[in-house]
C-alpha positions in Angstrom: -74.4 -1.4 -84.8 -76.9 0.8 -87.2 -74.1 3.1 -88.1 -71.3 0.4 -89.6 -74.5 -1.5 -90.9 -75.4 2.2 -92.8 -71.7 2.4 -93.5 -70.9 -0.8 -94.9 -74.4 -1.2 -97.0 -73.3 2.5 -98.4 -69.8 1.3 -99.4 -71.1 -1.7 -101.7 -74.1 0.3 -103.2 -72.0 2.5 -104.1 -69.1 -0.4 -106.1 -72.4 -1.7 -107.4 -73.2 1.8 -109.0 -69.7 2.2 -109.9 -69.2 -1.1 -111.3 -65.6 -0.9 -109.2 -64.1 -2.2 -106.3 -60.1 -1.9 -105.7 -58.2 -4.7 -104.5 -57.6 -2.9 -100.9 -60.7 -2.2 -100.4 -62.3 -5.6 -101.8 -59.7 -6.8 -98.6 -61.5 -4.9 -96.5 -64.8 -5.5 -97.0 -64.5 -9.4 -96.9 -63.1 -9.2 -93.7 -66.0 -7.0 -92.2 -68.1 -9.1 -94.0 -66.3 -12.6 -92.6 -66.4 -10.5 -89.4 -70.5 -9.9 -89.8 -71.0 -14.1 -90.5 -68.6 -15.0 -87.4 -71.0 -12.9 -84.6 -74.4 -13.2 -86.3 -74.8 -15.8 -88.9 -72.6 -18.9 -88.2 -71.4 -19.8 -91.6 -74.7 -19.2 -93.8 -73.3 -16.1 -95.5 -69.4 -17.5 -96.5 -70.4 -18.4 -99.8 -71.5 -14.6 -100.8 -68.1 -13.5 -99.3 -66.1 -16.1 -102.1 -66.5 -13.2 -104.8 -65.2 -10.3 -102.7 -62.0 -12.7 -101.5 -61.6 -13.1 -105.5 -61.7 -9.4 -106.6 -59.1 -8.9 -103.5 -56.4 -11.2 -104.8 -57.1 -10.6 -108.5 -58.7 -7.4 -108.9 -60.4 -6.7 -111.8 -60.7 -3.2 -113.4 -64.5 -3.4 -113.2 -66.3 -6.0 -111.2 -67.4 -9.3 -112.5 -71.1 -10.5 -112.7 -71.0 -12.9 -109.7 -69.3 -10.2 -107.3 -71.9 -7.9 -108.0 -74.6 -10.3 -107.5 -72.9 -11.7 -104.1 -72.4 -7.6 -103.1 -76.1 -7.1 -104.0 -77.0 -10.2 -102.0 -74.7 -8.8 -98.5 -77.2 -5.2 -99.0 -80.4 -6.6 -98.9 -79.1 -8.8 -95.8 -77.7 -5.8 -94.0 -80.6 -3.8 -94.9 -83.2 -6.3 -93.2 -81.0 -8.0 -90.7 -82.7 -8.0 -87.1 -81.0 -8.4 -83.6 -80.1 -12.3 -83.1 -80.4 -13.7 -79.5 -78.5 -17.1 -78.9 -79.3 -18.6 -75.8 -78.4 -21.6 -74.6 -80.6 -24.4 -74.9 -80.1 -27.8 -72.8 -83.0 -29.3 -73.3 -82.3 -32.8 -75.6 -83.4 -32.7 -79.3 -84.0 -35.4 -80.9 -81.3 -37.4 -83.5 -82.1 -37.7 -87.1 -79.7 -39.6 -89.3 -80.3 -39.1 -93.2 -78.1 -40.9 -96.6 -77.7 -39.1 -99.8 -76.4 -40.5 -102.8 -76.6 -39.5 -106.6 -76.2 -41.6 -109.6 -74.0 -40.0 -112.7 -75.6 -41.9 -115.6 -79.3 -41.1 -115.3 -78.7 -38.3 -112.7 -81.3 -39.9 -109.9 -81.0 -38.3 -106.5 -81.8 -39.7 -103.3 -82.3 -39.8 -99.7 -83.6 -41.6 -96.9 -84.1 -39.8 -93.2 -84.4 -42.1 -90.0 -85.8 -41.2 -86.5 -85.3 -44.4 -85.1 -88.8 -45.3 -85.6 -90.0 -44.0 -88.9 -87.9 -44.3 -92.0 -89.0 -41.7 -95.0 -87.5 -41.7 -98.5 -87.0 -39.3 -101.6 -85.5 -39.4 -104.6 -86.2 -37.0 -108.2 -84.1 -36.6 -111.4 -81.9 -33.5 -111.9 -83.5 -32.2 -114.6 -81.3 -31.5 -117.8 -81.7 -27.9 -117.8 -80.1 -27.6 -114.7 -76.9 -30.1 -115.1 -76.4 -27.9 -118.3 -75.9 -24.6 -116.9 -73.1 -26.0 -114.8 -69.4 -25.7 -115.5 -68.1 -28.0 -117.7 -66.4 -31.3 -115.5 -64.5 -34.5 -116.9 -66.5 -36.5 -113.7 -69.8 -36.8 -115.2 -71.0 -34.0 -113.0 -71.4 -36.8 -110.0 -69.7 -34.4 -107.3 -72.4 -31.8 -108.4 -74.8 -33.9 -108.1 -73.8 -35.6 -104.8 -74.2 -32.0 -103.5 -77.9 -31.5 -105.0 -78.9 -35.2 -103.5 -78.0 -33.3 -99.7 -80.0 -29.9 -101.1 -83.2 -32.5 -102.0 -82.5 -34.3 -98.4 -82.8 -31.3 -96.5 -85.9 -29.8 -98.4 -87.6 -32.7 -98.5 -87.3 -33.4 -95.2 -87.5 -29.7 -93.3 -90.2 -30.4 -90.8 -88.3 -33.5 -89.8 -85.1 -32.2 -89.5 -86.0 -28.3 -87.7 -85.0 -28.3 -84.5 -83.1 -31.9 -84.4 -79.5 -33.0 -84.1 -78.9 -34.4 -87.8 -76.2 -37.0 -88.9 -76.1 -37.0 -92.6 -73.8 -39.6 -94.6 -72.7 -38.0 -97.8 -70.6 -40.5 -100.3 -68.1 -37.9 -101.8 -65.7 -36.5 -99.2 -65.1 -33.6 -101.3 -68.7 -32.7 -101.0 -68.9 -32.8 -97.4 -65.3 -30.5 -97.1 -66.9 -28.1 -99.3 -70.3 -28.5 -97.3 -68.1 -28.0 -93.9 -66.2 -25.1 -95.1 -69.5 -23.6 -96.3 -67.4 -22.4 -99.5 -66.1 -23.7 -102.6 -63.8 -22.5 -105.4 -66.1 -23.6 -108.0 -68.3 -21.0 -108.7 -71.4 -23.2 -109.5 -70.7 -25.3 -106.4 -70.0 -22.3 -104.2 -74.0 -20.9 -105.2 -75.2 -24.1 -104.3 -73.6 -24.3 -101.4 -74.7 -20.7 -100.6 -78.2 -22.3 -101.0 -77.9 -25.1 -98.9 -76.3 -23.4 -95.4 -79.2 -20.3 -95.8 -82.1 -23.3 -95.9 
């Protein structure tokens, strides 16, 4: 309702002013939160609740850089979120079936969409910049990467893919856990991830 929206939106404005959220209350507003993605946005907001789980297991006295940018991020959704109908809709879409993969050495992504008929195909390089402001890794970032090869697939391909039952074979299992789950522990991963479900 437009009260508890009010309510809740005051609440973290007011830890973002602050700078401060307590442990019991950083409980309680991921589970309103992880209440607010169950009934209205499927699983597109989980990665922005990751932070608030964090400060509620291990608060800190003041809160950290990425919880105050994932409690700035749940305000501007509250603030504009409109009334969501759901209906149910049997009529047949069509199947899409898409392959990512990623190489480690040169950082190539790639990925290839079929309708049954038409076959379409993209591939870039990660540029440096961007594989250097992620968190350091012994696996020659591939996982990362893996993950950015389905973020080029589904860009790439959105006018294909809207409205269509898509198949997408991902190499690393990892990556498609963390996909599934729409959250990771790593913070880098998590943000992407963040990205990917709200595309």
């Amino acid at each position: 309702t437009q009260d508890k929206i009010g309510q809740w939106t005051s609440q973290l404005q007011e830890a973002i002013k602050t700078g401060r959220l307590p442990g019991g209350e950083a409980a309680k507003v991921a589970g309103r939160l992880n209440f607010a993605c169950c009934v209205h946005m499927g699983k597109e907001g989980r990665a922005f609740i990751i932070p608030v789980y964090r400060q509620a297991h291990e608060p800190y006295r003041r809160i950290t850089t990425l919880l105050r940018e994932a409690l700035m991020w749940w305000c501007r959704y509250l603030q504009t979120v409109a009334p969501v109908w759901r209906p149910i809709d049997w009529a047949p879409r069509p199947h899409r079936v898409a392959w990512t993969d990623a190489a480690s050495g040169t950082g190539i992504l790639a990925a290839i969409l079929w309708d049954g008929e038409t076959l379409w195909y993209t591939r870039m390089a990660c540029p440096a910049e961007v594989r250097r402001q992620w968190l350091p890794r012994e696996d020659n970032y591939i996982g990362m990467l893996e993950l950015m090869a389905v973020l080029l697939c589904v860009a790439s391909f959105e006018e294909e893919l809207r409205q269509s039952r898509a198949t997408v074979y991902i190499v690393k299992y990892g990556v498609l856990g963390s996909i599934l789950r729409a959250s990771s522990r790593a913070v880098d991963t998590n943000l992407l991830i963040g990205k990917l479900w709200l595309q």
